[in-house]
C-alpha positions in Angstrom: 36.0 13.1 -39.6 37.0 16.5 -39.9 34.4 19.3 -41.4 37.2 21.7 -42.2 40.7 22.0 -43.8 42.6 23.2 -41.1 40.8 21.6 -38.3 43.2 19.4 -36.6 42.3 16.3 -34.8 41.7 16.9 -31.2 44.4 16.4 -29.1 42.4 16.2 -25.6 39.3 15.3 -24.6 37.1 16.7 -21.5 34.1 14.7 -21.0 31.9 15.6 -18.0 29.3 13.2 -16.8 32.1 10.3 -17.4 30.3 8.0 -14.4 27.4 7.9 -16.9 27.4 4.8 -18.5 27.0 6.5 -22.3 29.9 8.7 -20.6 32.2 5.8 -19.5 31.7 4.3 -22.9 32.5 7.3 -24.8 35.8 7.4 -22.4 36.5 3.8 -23.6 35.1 4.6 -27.7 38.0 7.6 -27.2 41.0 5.3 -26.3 40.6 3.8 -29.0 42.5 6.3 -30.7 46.2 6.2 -30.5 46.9 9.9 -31.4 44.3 10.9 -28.8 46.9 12.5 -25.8 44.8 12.6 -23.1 40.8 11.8 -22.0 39.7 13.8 -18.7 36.9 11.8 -16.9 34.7 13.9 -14.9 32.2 12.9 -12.5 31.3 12.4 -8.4 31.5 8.9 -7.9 34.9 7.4 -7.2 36.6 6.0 -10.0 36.3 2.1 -8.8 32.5 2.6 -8.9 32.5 3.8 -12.8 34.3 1.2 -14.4 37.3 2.8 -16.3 39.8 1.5 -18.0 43.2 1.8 -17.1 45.2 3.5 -19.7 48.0 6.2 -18.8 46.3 8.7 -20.9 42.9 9.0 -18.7 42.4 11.1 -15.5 39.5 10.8 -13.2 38.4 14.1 -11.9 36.1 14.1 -8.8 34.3 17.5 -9.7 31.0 19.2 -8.3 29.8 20.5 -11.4 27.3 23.2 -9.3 30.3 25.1 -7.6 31.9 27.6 -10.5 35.2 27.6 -8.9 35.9 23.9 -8.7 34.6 24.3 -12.3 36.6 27.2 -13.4 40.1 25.1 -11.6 39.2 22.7 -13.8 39.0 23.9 -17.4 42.5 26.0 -16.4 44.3 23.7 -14.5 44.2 20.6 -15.4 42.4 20.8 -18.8 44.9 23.5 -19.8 47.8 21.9 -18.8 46.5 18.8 -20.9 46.1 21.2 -24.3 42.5 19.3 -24.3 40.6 21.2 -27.2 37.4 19.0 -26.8 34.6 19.3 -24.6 31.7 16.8 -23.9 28.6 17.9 -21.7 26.8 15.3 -20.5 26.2 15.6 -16.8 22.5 16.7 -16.3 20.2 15.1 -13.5 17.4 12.6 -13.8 13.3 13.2 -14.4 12.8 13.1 -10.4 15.4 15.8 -9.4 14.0 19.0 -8.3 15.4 22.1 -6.9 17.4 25.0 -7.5 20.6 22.8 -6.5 19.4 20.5 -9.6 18.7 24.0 -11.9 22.6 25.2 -11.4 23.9 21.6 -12.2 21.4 21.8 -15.7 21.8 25.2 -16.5 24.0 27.5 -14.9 26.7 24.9 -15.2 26.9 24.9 -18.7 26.1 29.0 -18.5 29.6 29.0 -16.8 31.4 26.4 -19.3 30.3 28.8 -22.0 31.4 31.8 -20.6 35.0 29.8 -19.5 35.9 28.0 -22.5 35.0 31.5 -24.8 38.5 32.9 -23.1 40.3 29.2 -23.0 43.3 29.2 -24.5 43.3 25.3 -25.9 39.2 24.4 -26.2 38.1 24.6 -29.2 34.9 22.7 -29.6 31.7 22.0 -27.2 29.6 19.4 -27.6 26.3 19.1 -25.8 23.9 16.2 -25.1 20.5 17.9 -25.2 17.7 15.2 -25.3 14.5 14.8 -27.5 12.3 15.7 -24.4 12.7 18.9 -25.2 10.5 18.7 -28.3 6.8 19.0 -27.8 4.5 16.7 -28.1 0.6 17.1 -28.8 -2.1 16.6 -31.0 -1.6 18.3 -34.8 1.9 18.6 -34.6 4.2 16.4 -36.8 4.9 12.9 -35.7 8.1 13.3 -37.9 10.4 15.7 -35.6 13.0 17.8 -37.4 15.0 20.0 -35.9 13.0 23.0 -35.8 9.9 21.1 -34.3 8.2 23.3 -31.5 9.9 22.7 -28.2 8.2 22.1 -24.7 7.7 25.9 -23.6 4.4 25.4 -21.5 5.4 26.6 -17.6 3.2 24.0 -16.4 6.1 21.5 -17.7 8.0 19.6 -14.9 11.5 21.0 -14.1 13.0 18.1 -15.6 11.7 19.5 -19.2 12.3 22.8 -18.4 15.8 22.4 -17.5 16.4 20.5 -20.6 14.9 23.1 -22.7 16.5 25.9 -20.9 20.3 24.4 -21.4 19.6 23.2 -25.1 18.3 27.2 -25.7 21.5 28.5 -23.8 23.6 26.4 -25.8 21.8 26.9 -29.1 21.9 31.0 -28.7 25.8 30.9 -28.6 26.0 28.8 -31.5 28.0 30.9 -34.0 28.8 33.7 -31.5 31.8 32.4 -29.6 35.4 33.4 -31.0 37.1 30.3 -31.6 34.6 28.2 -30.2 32.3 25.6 -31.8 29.5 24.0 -30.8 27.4 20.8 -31.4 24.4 20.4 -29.6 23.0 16.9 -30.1 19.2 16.2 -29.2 19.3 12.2 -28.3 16.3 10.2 -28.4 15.7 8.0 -24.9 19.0 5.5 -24.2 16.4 2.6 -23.5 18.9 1.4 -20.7 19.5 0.6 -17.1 21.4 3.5 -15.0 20.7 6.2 -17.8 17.8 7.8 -16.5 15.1 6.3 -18.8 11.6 6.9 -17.9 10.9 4.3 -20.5 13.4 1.7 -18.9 11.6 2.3 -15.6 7.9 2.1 -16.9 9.0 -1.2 -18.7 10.5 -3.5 -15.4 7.0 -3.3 -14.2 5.1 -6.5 -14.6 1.7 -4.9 -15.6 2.4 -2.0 -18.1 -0.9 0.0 -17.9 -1.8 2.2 -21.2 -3.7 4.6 -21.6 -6.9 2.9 -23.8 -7.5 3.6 -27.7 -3.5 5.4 -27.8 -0.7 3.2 -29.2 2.1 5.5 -30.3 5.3 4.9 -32.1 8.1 6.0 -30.0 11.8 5.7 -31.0 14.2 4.5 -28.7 18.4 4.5 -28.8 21.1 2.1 -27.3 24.1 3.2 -25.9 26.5 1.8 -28.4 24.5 4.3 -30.8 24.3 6.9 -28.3 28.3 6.9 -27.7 29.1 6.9 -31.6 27.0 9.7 -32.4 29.2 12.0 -29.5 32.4 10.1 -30.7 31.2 11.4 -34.3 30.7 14.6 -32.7 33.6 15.1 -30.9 35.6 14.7 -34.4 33.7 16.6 -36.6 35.7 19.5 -36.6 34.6 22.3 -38.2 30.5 21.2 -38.5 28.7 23.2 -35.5 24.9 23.3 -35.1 21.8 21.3 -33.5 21.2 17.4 -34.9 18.6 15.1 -33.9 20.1 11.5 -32.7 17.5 8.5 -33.7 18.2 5.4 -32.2 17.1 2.6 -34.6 14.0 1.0 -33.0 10.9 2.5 -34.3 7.7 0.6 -32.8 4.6 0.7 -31.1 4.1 1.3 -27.5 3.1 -2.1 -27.2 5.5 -3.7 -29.0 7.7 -2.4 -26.5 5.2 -3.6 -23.4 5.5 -7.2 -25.5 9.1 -7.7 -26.6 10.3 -6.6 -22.7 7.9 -9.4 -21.2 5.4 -7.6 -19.6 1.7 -7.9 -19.6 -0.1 -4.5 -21.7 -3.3 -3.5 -20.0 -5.0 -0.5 -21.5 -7.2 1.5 -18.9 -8.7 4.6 -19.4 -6.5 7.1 -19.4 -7.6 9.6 -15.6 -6.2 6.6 -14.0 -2.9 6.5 -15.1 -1.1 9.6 -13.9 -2.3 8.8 -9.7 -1.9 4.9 -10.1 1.7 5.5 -11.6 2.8 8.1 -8.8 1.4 5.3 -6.5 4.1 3.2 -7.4 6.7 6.1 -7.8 5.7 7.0 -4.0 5.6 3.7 -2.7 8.2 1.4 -4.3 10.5 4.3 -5.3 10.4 3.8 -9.4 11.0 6.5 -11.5 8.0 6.5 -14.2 6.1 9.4 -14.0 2.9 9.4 -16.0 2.6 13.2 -15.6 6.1 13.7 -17.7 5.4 11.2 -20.3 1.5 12.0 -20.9 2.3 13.8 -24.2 4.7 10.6 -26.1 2.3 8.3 -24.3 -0.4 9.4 -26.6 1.1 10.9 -29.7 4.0 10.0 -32.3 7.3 11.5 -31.9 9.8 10.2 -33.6 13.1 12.3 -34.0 14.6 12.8 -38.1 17.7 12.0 -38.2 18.6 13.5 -41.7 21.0 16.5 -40.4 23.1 14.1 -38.3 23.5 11.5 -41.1 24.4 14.1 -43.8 26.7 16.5 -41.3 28.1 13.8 -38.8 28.0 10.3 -40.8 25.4 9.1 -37.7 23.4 6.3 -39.1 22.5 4.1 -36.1 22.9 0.4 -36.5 22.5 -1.0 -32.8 19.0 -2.6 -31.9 17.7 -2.8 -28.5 18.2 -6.4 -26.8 15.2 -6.8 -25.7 14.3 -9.2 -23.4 11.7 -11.9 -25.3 14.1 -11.7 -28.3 17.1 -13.5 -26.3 
């Protein structure tokens, strides 16, 4: 769908963070169109472990996002060459990366890919996956979250969060000031999913789900069908820029969730959550952290989708498959 007249299809795609799987099925989702010329997959893990298709217009580009030169070789070599006008941005690390290794792979990656694809001579458009952790979450503010909800600005936040709020800000503050260059930045609730980084996922494969007592908050989770239409959307909208919200389309309880995944809710009061979960981070190497998700874990936050619907056409339609409902 194209937001302006002389906006042209895109004629190349770039998508970094490919060996994702919301990245490998937006490669797929892209094939799908015929007139597309060329997709360029970008990730670190060899191509046979990501599962891509074989199609002659795809390239697999092993690329360390945290060097700029590989980076800059990229965008004009290969990119160039390929006339790809379309950028997707979706290779940041998970909750439990830390360090300044982890910082210059979430920020100053996308600081560079700003600064390159301003003077590129075919990209066009940029469009980012932010996340909906970047929102904040506490008592008095709206469970409702539109797009110009408070975000997470507290120091004390994790690096994770701050990362995530860093690159959204970066890419929000050039929004409208690149020559020739438009961006989408697209806050995405949780991909309740295996291999996508979902502190939710993780929390729910244990067999006790501990809560924290007399809290029982609605959280709103997305699937990666939804996930990978809402970029695909993006990626086409030519000539719409600007910052949407990405609902998925299950809106329940926290212990709905704990129920329909098959796992036994125990409420407990709440001091004993964050050491008992970082027990079982420590000791059986799981990813929940307590300490990251205190805020959701107690309060509403559910993302409005009205911006993406009305600019993009995102409505989503896909409903978690959760496990008691097979």
């Amino acid at each position: 769908m194209s937001g302006h007249p002389d906006w042209r299809s895109p004629r190349g795609v770039l998508v970094l963070g490919a060996s994702t799987p919301v990245g490998a099925r937006l490669c797929r989702a892209l094939l799908e169109d015929e007139a597309l010329r060329a997709v360029m997959a970008v990730g670190l893990e060899p191509r046979e472990r990501v599962g891509l298709p074989e199609d002659a217009r795809l390239s697999y580009h092993r690329v360390d996002l945290t060097r700029e030169r590989p980076v800059h070789d990229l965008l004009f070599g290969t990119a160039r060459d390929l006339g790809v006008d379309v950028m997707v941005h979706l290779a940041l690390h998970r909750a439990n990366d830390f360090g300044d290794r982890v910082h210059v792979q979430n920020v100053e990656s996308l600081r560079w890919l700003l600064s390159l694809s301003e003077r590129h001579p075919t990209l066009r458009r940029l469009v980012f996956r932010s996340h909906a952790e970047v929102y904040r979450v506490e008592r008095g503010l709206p469970s409702l979250v539109t797009e110009d909800h408070p975000l997470e600005l507290s120091a004390d936040a994790p690096q994770w969060v701050r990362d995530r709020v860093e690159a959204d800000l970066l890419a929000c503050s050039r929004m409208g000031m690149m020559a020739g260059l438009e961006l989408a930045v697209l806050r995405c609730a949780e991909v309740l999913a295996p291999n996508e980084g979902s502190q939710l996922h993780d929390y729910l494969r244990a067999p006790v789900c501990l809560r924290s007592a007399g809290f029982d908050p609605m959280l709103n989770v997305l699937t990666p069908e939804d996930a990978t239409e809402a970029l695909r959307l993006a990626v086409y909208a030519g000539g719409v820029q600007g910052l949407f919200n990405i609902p998925g389309a299950d809106t329940l309880p926290l212990s709905t969730c704990i129920r329909l995944s098959g796992r036994l809710d125990m409420p407990v009061p709440g001091p004993l959550l964050a050491p008992v979960y970082e027990a079982r981070r420590r000791l059986r190497g799981a990813q929940f952290s307590y300490r990251i998700n205190r805020g959701r874990f107690h309060f509403a936050a559910v993302l409005d989708g009205t911006e993406a619907r009305r600019r993009l056409g995102y409505e989503p339609r896909h409903r978690v498959d959760w496990p008691s409902g097979r």
